[in-house]
C-alpha positions in Angstrom: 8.8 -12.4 -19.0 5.5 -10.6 -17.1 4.9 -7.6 -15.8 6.2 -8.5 -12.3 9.4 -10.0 -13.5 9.9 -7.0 -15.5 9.3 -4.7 -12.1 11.6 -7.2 -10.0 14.6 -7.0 -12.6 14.4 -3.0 -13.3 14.1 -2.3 -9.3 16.7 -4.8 -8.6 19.0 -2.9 -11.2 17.7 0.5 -9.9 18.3 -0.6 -6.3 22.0 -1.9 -6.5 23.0 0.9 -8.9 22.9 4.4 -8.3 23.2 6.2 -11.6 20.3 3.8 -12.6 18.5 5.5 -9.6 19.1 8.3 -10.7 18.0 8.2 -14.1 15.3 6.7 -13.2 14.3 9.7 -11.1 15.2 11.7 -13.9 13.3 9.7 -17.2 11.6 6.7 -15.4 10.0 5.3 -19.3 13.5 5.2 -20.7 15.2 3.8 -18.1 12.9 0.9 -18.1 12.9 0.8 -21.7 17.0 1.0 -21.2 17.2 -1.9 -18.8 14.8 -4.5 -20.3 17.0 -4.6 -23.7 14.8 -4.8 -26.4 12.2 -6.3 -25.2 9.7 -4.5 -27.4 6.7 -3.4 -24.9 3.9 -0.7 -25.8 3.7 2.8 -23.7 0.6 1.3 -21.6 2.6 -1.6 -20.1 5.7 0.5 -19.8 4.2 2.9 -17.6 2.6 -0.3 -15.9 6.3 -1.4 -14.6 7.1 2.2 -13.9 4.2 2.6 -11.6 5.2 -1.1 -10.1 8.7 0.0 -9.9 8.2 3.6 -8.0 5.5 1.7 -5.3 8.3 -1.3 -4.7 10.9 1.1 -4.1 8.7 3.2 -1.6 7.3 0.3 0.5 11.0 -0.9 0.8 12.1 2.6 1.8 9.3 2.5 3.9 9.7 -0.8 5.4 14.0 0.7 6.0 12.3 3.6 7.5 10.1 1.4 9.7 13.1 -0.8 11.4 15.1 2.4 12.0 12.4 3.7 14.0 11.6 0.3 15.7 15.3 0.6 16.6 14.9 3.3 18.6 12.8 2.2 20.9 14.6 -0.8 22.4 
């Protein structure tokens, strides 16, 4: 698995699941660590996926964000 399979699968999991969210707010390197298994990865590459992981989730809040303010303007 790459690094951007490794980013889809933990913001997929992090996206559908709230506590996983949430702890991923809270201790983003063992979350990842947590939901890859034991895939065993170095810190470097680790904190790769978790800056993949925090920019998906903000363009897709941003892109959320975006359509809920195109709605208002119809």
């Amino acid at each position: 698995m790459d690094i951007k399979e490794m980013i889809e699968k933990v913001v997929d999991s992090v996206t559908k699941d709230n506590s996983a969210l949430e702890n991923f707010k809270k201790d983003p390197i063992a979350t990842v660590k947590s939901l890859l298994g034991s895939i065993d990865l170095d810190n470097d590459v680790i904190s790769k996926i978790v800056e993949g992981v925090k920019a998906k989730i903000s363009l897709d809040n941003l892109s959320g964000i975006a359509g809920k303010i195109g709605g208002l303007f119809k």
